[in-house]
N, C-alpha and C positions, 0 to 999 in steps of 0.2 A: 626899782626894777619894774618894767611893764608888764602890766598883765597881760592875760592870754586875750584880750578882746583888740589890745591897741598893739599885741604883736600880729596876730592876722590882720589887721585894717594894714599896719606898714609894709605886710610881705605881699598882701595884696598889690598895694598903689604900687609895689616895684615892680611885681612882675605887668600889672597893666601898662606903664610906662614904659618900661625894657625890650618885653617881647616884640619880634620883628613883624609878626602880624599885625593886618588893623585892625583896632576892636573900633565898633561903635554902636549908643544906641538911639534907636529909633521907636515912635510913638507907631501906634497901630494905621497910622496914614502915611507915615515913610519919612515924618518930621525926625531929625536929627538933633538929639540934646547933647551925646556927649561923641567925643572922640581921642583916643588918644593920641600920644606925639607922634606913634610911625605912623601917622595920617597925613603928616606935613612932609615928613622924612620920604615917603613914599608918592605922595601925590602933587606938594607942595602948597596945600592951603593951611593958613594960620587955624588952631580952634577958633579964633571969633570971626570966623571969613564964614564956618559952613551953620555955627550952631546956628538953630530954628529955620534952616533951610532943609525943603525936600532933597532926599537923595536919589530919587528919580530922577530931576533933574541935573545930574552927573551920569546917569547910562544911560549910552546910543537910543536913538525910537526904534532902532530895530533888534534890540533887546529887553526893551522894557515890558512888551506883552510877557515875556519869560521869566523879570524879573516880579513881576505882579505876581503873577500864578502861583509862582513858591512863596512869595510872603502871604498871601493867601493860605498855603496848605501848613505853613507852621503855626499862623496864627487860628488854626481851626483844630492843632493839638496831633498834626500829624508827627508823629517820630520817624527819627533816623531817616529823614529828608538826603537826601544826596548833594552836595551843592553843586551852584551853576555857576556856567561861565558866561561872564558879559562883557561889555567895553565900557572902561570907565574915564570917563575924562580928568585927565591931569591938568593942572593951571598955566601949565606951558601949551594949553590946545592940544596935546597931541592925546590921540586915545591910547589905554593899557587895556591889557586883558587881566581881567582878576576875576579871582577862582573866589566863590562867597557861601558860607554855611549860617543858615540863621537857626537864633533858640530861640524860645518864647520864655520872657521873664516871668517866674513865678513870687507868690507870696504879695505887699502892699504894694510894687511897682508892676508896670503895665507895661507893655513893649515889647520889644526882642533887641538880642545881642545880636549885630553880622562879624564874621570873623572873615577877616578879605585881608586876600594873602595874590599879591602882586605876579604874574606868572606871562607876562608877556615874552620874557627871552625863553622859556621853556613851548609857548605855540610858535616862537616863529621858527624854530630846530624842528616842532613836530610839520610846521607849515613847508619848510624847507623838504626836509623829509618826504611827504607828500609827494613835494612838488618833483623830486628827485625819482621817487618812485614811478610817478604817473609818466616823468620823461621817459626814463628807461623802457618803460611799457610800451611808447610812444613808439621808440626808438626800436625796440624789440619787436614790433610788430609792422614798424612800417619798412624794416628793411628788406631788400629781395632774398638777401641770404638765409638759407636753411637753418635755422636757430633752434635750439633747444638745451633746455637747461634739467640736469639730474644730478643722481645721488651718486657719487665716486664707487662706491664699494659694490650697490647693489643695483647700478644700473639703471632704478626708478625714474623716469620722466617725472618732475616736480613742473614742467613749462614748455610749451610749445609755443612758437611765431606762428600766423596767418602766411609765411611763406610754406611753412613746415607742413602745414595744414594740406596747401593747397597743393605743394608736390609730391607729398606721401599718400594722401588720401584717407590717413587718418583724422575723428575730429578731436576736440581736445579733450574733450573729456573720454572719449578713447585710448589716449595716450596718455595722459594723469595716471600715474600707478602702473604702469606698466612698464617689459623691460626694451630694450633694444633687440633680446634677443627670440622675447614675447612675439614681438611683431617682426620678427627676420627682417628687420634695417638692413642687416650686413649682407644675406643671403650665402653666406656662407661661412663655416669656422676657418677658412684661410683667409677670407677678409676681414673677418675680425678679429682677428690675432695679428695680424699686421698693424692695424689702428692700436691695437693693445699696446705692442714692445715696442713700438715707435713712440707712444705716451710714456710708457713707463720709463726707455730710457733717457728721454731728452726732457719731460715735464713739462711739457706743453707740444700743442701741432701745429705747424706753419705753412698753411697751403701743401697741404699734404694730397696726393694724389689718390682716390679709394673712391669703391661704389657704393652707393643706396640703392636699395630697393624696394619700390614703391607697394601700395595693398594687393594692386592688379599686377604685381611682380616687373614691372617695369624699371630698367637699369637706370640708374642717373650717374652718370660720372662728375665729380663734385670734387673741388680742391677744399679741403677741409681743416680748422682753424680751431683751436681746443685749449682750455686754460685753467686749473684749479682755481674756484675762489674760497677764500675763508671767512666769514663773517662770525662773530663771537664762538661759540662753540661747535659751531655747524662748517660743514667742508659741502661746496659742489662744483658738478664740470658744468662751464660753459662752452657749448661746442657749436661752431657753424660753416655753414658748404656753400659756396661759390659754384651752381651748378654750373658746368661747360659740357656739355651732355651735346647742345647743339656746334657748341666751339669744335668739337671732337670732330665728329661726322665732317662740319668743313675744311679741317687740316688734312681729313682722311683723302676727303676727293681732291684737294691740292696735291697731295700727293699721290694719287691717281693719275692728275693729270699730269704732272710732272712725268710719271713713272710713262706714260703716252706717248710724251713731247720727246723723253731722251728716245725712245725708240722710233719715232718718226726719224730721228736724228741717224738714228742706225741704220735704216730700211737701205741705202743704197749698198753698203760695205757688205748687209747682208747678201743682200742681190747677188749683190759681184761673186763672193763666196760658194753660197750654196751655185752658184754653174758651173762653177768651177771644179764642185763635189759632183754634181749630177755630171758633169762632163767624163770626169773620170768615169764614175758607175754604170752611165751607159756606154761609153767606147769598151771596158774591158767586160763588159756584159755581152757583148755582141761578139768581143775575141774569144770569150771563152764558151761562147756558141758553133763558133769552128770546129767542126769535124776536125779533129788535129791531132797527131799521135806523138806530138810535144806536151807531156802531161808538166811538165814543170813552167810552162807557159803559163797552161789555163790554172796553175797552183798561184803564180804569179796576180794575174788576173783576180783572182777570187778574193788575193790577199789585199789589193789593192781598193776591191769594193765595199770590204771590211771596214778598211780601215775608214773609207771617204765614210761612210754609212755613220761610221760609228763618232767622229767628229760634226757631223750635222746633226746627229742624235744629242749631244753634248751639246752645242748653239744652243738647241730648240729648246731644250732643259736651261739652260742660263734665261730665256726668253720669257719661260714661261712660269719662272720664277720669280724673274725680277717685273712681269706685268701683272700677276696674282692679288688680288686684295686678302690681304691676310692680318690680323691681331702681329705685335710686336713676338718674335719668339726666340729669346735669346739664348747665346748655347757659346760656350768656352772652343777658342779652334785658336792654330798658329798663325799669326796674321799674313807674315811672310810667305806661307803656304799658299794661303786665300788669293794673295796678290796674284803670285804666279800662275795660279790656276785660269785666274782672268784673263791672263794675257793674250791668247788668242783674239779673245772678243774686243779686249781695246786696243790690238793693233790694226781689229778688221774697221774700230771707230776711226782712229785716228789716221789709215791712209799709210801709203806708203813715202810721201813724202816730210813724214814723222819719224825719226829713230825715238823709240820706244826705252831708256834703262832702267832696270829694277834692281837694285843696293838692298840689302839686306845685313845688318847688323844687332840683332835683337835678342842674344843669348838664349834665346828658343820659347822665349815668354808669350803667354798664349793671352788673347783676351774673352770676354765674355759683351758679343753684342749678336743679334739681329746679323744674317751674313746676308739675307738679301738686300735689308737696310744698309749695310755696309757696301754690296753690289752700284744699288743705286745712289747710293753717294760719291763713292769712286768714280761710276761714266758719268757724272753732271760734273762732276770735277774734269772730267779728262772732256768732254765735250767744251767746258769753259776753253779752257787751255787750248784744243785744237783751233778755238775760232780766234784766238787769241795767237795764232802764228799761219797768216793763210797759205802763206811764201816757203809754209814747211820750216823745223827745228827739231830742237831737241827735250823731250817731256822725260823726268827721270823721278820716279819711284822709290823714294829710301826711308827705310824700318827702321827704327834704331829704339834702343829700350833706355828709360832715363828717370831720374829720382827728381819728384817735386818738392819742394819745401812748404813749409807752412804759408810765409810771407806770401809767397807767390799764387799759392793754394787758394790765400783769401781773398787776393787781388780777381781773382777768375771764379772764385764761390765754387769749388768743388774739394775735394776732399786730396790733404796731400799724400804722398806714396809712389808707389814703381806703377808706372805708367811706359804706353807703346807708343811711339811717336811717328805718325807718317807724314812724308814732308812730299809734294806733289809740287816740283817746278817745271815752269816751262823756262823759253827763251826767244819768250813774245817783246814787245816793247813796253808791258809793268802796264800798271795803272796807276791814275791819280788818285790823292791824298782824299779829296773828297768821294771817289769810285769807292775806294775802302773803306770809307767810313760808314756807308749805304748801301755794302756786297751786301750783307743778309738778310737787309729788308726784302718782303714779300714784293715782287713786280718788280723790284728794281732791276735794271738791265741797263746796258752800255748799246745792244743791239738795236739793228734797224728796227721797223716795227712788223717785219717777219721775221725777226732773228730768234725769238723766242721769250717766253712769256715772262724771265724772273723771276719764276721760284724755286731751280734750281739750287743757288746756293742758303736759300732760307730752308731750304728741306734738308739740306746737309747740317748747318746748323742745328738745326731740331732734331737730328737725330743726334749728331755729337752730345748736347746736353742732354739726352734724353739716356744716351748712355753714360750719364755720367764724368764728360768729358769737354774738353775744350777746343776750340778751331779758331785760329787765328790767320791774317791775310799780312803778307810782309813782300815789298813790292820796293827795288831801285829805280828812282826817276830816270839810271842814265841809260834804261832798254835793256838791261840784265835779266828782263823776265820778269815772274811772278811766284810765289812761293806758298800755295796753299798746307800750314798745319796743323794735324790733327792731336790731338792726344788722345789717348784711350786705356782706360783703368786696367791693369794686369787683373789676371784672372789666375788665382793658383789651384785653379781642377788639375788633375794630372790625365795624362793619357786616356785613352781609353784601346785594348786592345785590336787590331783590327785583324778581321779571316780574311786570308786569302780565297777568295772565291775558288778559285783555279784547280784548288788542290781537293776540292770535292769531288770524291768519287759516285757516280751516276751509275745505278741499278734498274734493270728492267723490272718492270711494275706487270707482270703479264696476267692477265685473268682479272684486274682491275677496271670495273666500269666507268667510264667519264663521259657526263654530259658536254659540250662546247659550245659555247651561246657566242657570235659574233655576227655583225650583222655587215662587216667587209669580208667580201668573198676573198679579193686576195689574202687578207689578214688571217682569215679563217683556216684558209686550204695549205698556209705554213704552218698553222698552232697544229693543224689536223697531223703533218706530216711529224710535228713535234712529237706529238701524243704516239701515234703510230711504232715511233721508233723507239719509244720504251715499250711495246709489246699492250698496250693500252687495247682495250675494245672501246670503242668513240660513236657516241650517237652526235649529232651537230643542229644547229640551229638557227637561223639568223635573224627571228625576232621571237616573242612573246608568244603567238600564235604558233609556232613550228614547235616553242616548248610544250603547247596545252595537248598539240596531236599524241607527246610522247610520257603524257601521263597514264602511268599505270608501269610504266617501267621502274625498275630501283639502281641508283647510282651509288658509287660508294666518293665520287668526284665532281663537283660542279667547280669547269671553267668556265666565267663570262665576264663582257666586258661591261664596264658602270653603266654606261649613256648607250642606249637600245633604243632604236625607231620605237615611235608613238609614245614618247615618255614613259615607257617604263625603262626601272635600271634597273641594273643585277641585282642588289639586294631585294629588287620586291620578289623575283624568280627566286633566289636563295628563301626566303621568309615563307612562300608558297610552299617551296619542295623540302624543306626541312623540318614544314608543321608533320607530314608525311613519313618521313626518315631524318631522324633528329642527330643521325650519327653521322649523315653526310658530311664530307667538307669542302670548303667552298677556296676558291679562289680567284679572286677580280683586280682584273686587266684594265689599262686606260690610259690614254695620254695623256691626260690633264693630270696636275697633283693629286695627292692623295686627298686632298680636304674635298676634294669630291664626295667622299665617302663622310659618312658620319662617327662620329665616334661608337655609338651604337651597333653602326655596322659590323664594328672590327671588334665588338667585345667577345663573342662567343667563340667558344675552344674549335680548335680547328681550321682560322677563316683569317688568311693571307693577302695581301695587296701585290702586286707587283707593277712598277712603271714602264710602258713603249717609250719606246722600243725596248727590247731586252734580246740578251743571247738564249740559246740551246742551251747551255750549260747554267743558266739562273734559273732558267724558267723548270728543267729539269729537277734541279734539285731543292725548287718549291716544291714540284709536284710530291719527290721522295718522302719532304718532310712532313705534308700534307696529311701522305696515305700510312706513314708509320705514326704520326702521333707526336713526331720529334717537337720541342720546343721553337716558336718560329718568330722571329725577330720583322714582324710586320711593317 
């Protein structure tokens, strides 16, 4: 049985042989006496190829300054040394990286032991790594898109892009540690709740439409792109923004000019029209100036100016709707209803040598878009059309409500479901196969080069998908016409009540003070006659200066209209006279939309808009509501 000195020598020589590290050793000048087999296994030199050879000469020159220095600091008895990494050349010429710890031999042997343990596929995963990291950075900062990277749960910015930098006007070390809602990105809790449920239900965003907003509070309109990633036990979002902020603004004044173009388109039909109104208004204006003791005549008459008034009242409102620059503002209505309601104005487009039909089939299904957006879609549609039959035909209008399938759904990338279907033919002679292929490119046109500019039906388009729907062009080579259709997502709002104006009953207001600020006399000397006839006491005004003469008086009424000679409006006269008397109420007149006015305007109790033209009996039972406190639907 072996003693315990030749059982250590033999469990020694095993594990020196066995272990997968290299041992080897070295004299105090880097000479190499011994080595073991994973030497050869590892590097490929036999032991009698390296003994009595320096092992310097197997690491790179541009590691050997580092490899000196640490055989230096062992051999001068420094402990727990760290090992270094160097390149070591294999006998195949190719260099390795090996990782090397050296001891200093103690007792009658002199030297050190290195321990060199082979680690080249472990830097070139950390080299990869790197290299991977450093792209991304690359990539992440040299993109244009709005990039940044956070924590899912708590909103932290962990990384910002130099895009992100430069369009937020955050730096980054600003933005590091803070939240989205830290620096009001969203600018508001309904913007960012939409980004929220739109994440949270689908698990990712896909050019999704939402605003930023910048340090100097500046909007960016941005289509925005968003992804969980998971790396080991860490979760975060990657989110970034395509800003179109300028792309916006440009569709906007295309569609300005569009909105221009079709009313150029109009101007003549208008002409024709409103003379035809004035003709009436002034012949039985002048009959029922006759001395006449035929009172059902001049009843006749009166009815007759009524009504012309009150139809060019209704044009100028379609007009100055449909040329208004206004935000998207969508609202649930019956489509069928809509159409009809137009119909005056696209029979005054289209001419009399058009028959006009409107079909209606839609089980009374309402949708939710944009109704001026919808306006101005329908006269580019019906102005195609007219020019598309010079010789006069037939243009016909049909509604009909109809279930989409999936299949179909995804063929057209919108959502399937009960949808409103408007089909807009004529009985022109169609167009070519390539004319449809190229309808809703921007500029494209079939017309001369004053026939108009082409973006007509790209604006119809853009609206259709914008509401959620589809428009397609279906045309017979054999002169059957052309088949403009829309589709349009059902809306299930229900009803909403409506009051009969009519049946309001109209109480004298006597002993009630009213200001009246108008700076048209005739317009004035009718509102005046209005006020009068509910028993009103009326002081009048026709600018800014005739109000300042009438200060020190108290109202318990302010009429005036918005737009007042020398820039001021009615609200700066309201804001004036009710620092004064805070209980006054106010009421503002004006022939342009309401977006005249500001939202601010119309926040405080008491203070009503009304649109011009208006009857006696609106403008009346403003006034009532006004001065009793009633609720008033502005």
């Amino acid at each position: 049985m072996p003693d315990n000195q030749e059982l250590s020598s033999s469990l020694y020589r095993t594990l020196v042989d066995n272990v997968r590290d290299v041992i080897t050793l070295i004299d105090n000048n880097g000479v190499m006496n011994f080595h073991n087999p994973s030497f050869e296994r590892q590097f490929g030199y036999s032991p009698e190829e390296l003994v009595g050879t320096n092992v310097f000469d197997l690491v790179h020159r541009e590691d050997i300054s580092d490899a000196i220095l640490a055989l230096e600091r062992v051999t001068q008895g420094y402990k727990d040394e760290p090992p270094i990494i160097v390149r070591f050349l294999h006998k195949d010429k190719a260099w390795r990286s090996v990782e090397v710890a050296g001891q200093l031999l103690e007792g009658e042997s002199s030297g050190l032991v290195l321990i060199t343990r082979d680690i080249t596929e472990q830097q070139e995963i950390l080299s990869a790594l790197r290299l991977s990291e450093e792209s991304f950075q690359a990539a992440f900062n040299a993109t244009s898109a709005i990039s940044a990277i956070s924590v899912p749960g708590s909103g932290e910015f962990l990384d910002v892009n130099k895009a992100w930098i430069e369009a937020m006007g955050w730096s980054r070390e600003e933005s590091i540690g803070k939240t989205a809602n830290e620096l009001n990105i969203w600018g508001s809790t309904e913007n960012r709740s939409r980004v929220i449920d739109e994440l949270a239900g689908r698990g990712n965003l896909r050019q999704f439409k939402s605003e930023l907003f910048s340090r100097s509070g500046e909007r960016r309109v941005v289509l925005l792109d968003a992804e969980y990633l998971h790396l080991k036990d860490h979760s975060m979002m990657f989110i970034s923004g395509i800003d179109i902020t300028e792309r916006e603004e440009i569709e906007e004044q295309l569609r300005q000019s569009q909105k221009l173009e079709s009313i150029g388109q109009l101007t003549g039909g208008i002409a024709h029209d409103f003379n035809n109104l004035l003709s009436v208004i002034l012949g039985h204006a002048e009959l029922a100036s006759i001395d006449t003791a035929n009172k059902s005549d001049v009843d006749k008459s009166l009815s007759a100016i009524r009504k012309s008034a009150e139809i060019g009242a209704k044009l100028i409102q379609q007009l100055l709707a449909f040329s208004r620059k206004q935000k998207l503002s969508p609202e649930a209505f019956n489509l069928s209803d809509r159409i009809l309601a137009l119909r005056p104005m696209l029979e005054t487009t289209l001419g009399k040598d058009i028959d006009l039909q409107i079909i209606t089939d839609d089980d009374g299904w309402r949708c939710r878009l944009d109704p001026t957006q919808l306006e101005s879609a329908v006269l580019n549609m019906v102005i195609n059309s007219r020019d598309a039959m010079p010789d006069g035909g037939q243009l016909q209008f049909k509604v009909t409500s109809t279930k989409l399938g999936l299949r179909q759904a995804q063929m057209w990338s919108i959502q399937a479901g009960d949808y409103l279907q408007l089909d807009i033919k004529d009985s022109g002679s169609g167009m070519q196969p390539d004319s449809i292929e190229h309808a809703f490119e921007p500029f494209f046109t079939t017309k001369q080069s004053t026939g108009g500019s082409g973006l007509g039906l790209s604006m119809v388009f853009g609206f259709t998908k914008q509401s959620g729907g589809h428009v397609s062009i279906f045309s017979d080579r054999s002169g059957s016409g052309t088949t403009i259709s829309l589709l349009l997502p059902r809306s299930l709002e229900v009803d909403q009540p409506i009051l009969d104006g009519d049946t309001t009953q109209i109480h004298e207001q006597k002993g009630r003070r009213v200001l009246l600020v108008e700076d048209n006399e005739d317009v004035r000397a009718l509102i005046l006659m209005f006020l009068r006839s509910l028993k009103l006491e009326v002081a009048e005004a026709g600018c800014a200066e005739d109000v300042e003469k009438l200060k020190g008086h108290t109202f318990d009424l302010l009429v005036s209209d918005v737009m007042l000679p020398g820039g001021v409006k009615g609200p700066d006269i309201a804001r004036e006279l009710r620092s004064e008397q805070p209980g006054m109420a106010v009421l503002y007149m004006s022939g342009f939309q309401q977006e005249a006015l500001s939202p601010e305007d119309l926040e405080h109790d008491n203070v009503a808009f009304l649109q011009k033209p208006f009857a006696r009996k609106d403008f009346s039972s403003k006034i009532e509501m006004l001065l009793n406190g009633l609720d008033l639907q502005v």
